[in-house]
N, C-alpha and C positions, 0 to 999 in steps of 0.2 A: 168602234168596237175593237177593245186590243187584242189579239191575236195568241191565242193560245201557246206554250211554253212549253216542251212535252221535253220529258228528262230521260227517255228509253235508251238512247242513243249514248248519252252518259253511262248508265246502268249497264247497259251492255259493253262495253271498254272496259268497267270496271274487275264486269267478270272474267272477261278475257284475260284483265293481268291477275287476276287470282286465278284462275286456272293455271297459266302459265305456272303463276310463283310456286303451286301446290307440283305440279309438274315438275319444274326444278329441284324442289326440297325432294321429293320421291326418289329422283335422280340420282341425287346428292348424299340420300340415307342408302340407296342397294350401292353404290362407290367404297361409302363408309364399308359397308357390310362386306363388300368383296373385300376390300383391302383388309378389314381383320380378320375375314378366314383366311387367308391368304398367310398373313402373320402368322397365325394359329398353328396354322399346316406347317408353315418354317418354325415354329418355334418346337413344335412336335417332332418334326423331321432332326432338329439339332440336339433334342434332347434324347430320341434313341440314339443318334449318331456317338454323344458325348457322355451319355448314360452312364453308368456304374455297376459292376458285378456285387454285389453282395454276397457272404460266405459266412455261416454262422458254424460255429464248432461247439455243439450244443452238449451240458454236460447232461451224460449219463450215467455218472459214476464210475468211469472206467471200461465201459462199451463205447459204441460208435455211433452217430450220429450229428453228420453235416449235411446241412441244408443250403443249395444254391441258389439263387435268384438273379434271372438275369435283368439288363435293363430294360426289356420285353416285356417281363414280368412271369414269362416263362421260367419252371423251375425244377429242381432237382434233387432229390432227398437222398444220401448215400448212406445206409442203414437205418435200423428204428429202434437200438438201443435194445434191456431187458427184457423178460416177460415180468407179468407180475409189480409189486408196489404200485398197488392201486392208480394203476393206469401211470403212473409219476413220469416214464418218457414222453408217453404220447404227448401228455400234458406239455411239457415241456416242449416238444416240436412244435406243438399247437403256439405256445407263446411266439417262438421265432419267426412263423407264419405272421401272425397279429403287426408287430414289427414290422416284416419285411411287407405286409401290406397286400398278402395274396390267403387265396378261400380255397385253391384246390391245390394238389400237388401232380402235375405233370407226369414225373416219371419217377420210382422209386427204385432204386439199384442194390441189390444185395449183395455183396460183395462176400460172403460164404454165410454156412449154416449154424453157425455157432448162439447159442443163444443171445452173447450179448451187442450180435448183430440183425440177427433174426428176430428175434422173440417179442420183441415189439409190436412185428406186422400186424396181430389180432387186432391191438388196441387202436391203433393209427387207422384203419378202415372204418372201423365201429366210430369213428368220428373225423376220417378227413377223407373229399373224395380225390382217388389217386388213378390218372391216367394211365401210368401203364407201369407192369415191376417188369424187373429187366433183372436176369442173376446167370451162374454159370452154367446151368442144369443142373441134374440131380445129386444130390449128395454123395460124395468118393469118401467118406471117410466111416470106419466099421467100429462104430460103439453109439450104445443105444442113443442115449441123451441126444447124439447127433442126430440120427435115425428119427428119434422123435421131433425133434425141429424142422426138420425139411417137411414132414407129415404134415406138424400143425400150421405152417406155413403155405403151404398147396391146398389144403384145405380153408382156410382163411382169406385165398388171391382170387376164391372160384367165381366166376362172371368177370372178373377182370382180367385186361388185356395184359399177354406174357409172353416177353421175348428172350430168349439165350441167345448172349451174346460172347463173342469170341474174338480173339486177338488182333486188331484191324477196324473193326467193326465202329460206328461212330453210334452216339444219341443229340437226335438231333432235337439242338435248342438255338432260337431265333437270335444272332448274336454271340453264340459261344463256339468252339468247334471243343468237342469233347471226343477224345479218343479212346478207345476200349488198348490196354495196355499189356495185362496179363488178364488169363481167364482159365480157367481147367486145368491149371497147373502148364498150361503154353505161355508162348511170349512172340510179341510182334518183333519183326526184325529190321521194319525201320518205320518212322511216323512220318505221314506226309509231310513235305516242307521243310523237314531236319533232317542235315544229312550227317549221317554214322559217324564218331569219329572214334579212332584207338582210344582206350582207357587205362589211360597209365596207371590207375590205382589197381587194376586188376594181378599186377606180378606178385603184389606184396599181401592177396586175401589169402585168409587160411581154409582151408576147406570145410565145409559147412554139410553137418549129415542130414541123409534125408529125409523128410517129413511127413506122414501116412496120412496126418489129420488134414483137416478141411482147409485151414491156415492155408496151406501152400496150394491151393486154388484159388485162391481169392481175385476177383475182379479190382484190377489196379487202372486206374484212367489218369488221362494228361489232359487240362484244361488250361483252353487258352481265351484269351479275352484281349486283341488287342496285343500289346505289348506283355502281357502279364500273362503268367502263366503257374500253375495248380495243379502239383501232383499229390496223388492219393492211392496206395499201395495197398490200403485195406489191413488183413495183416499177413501178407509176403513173407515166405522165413525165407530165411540166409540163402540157401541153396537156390533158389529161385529167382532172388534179387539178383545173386551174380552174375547166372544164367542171361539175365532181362540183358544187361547191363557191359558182361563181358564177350570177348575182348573188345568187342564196340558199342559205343553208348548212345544210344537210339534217342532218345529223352533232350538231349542236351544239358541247359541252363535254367534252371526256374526262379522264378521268385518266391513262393511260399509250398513248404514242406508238412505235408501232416503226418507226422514221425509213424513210421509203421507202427504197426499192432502195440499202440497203446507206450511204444518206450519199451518195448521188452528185449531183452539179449539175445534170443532166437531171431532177430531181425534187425536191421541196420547197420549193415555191413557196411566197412570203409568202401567199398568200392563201388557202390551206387549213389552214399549221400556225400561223400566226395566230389563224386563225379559229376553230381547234378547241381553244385554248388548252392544250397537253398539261402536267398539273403533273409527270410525269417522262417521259423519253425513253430508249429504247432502240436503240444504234445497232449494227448485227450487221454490220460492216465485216471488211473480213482487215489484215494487215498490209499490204499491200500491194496492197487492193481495197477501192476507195469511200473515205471518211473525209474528202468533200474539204473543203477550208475555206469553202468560200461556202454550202454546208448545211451545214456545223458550224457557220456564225456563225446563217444563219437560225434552225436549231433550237434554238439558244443563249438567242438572244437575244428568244426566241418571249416573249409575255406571261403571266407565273403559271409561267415553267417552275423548279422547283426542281433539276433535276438531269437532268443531260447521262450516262447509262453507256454504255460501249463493249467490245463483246468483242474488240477488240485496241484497241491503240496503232498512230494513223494514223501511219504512219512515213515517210510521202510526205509527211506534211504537218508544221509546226514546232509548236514544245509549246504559243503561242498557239491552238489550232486541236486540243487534245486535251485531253478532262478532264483534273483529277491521278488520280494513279496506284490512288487506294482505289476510283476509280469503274471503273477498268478492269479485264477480268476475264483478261488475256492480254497483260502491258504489252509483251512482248518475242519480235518472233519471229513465228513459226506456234504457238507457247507447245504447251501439254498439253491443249486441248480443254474449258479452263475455263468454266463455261457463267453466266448470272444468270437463279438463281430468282425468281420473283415472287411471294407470298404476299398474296390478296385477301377481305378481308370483304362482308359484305353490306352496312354501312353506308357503305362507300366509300371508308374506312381499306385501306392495304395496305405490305408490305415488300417490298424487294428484299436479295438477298443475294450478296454476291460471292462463289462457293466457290473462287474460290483461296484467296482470304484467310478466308471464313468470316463475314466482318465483313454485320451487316447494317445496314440504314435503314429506319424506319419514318416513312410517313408519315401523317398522319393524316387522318379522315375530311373534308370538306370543310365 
């Protein structure tokens, strides 16, 4: 009788090294899995480190309206353009939002009461939500039209979060250091990290009279990023600029200039955009609002400036007295709402981009 053959003992090895194998592979996939979040996290970590500022100078036809966006994605909207034309800023803000790839807006800054910095706010609530508006406090300037703007502005912010802020003061965004500059007709007297120096251009300014309207409160900020740095005066008249600025210049050095109040001769005095040396300039002019020539020549002619852009062609004014036509983002007209993006590194490198045309400039680091 032959003797039975029993294969359990096979069977059971067999499973052992497949258990095993399945054990190893299990092993071998959470490895995988750690080492790519691990990437993930470093590639994350490098991409805010190395990130980029964005800065849209959005047109309004001759009001205000810039939009920040840091490489957080936190962001910062500095006025809301018009009231009125069927919603046409908001809209407009709404696009550079789309673009820039963000649903809410962070903090909103009113840099005065005027309507074509103000009058937007209804519109821009009634379709974006906004974490907090930040402005001077209440309206200093005595005529109605103003008077009515602050009104429908407080009325329109109600349930949202509202700060006054003042000279020193920061807003704080993840990545940026933003400095409150001028505010209520004050001025800070030095900014953290820069230190004051004499301003030669101040012996040679002419005296600049005073200013009752809202203008000369305006919330003026210093934005830095890194190596790059962004100022925005809102619209500061003369007397105030030299104020900021004289006999010591707290601000220093910037890279990108957003020409006071639109290019107008009430403002942009030699002795601030001199002194702050802007290597580009952005002038948010209408066809037919600001663009004048005696701050076209100033800002022109400022020291280290490489380029003059404008979101119209000043049509009050002759073509001496207007970039050419690749720098402008609206050369005809009230044009189509053509805005220039800004693209900024950390080393101090940045581009600007015309989207009518597409066409961009890169400038580089310092």
């Amino acid at each position: 009788m032959k003797t039975a053959v029993h294969d359990r003992p096979q069977t059971s090895s067999r499973h052992r090294l497949a258990r095993q194998v399945c054990a190893f592979t299990a092993l071998l996939a959470v490895c995988v899995l750690c080492c790519t979040l691990a990437s993930q996290r470093a590639q994350a970590q490098a991409a805010s480190s190395t990130g980029q500022l964005r800065i849209y100078s959005i047109d309004v036809e001759g009001g205000q309206s810039t939009l920040l966006v840091a490489p957080s994605g936190e962001s910062l909207l500095v006025d809301t353009g018009w009231p009125g034309n069927n919603g046409r800023d908001a809209e407009r803000i709404l696009a550079a939002m789309r673009d820039a790839g963000i649903k809410r807006i962070d903090h909103v800054l009113i840099t005065h009461f005027h309507d074509d910095h103000v009058g937007g706010v209804p519109e821009l609530v009634a379709h974006v939500e906004v974490g907090e508006f930040l402005d001077h406090g209440e309206n200093r300037e005595d005529a109605a039209d103003t008077r009515n703007n602050y009104e429908t502005y407080v009325k329109a912010i109600a349930g949202h979060q509202r700060r006054i802020v003042h000279p020193g003061d920061t807003i704080a965004i993840d990545g940026l250091s933003v400095v409150v500059l001028t505010a209520d007709g004050e001025h800070i007297g030095a900014v953290p990290g820069i230190k004051p120096v004499p301003n030669s251009y101040c012996a040679s300014e002419h005296v600049w009279p005073d200013d009752p309207t809202e203008n000369a409160r305006s919330v003026g900020i210093l934005v830095t990023f890194g190596k790059f740095k962004f100022l925005d005066l809102g619209d500061l008249t003369g007397k105030k600029e030299v104020a900021l600025v004289c006999p010591n210049n707290p601000i220093g050095t910037i890279d990108l200039y957003l020409v006071t109040h639109h290019g107008m001769d009430w403002s942009n005095s030699r002795a601030i955009v001199d002194a702050v040396h802007p290597r580009v300039a952005i002038m948010n002019n209408g066809a037919h609002k600001a663009g004048k020539p005696a701050a076209w020549q100033i800002v022109h002619d400022s020291p280290g400036l490489i380029d003059l852009w404008q979101l119209h062609t000043a049509e009050d004014a002759d073509a001496a007295h207007n970039s050419p036509e690749w720098l402008i983002a609206n050369p005809k007209g009230d044009g189509d709402g053509h805005a220039l993006k800004v693209v900024a590194a950390l080393d101090g490198s940045f581009s600007v981009t015309n989207t009518r045309t597409e066409m961009t400039k890169q400038y580089s680091r310092k």
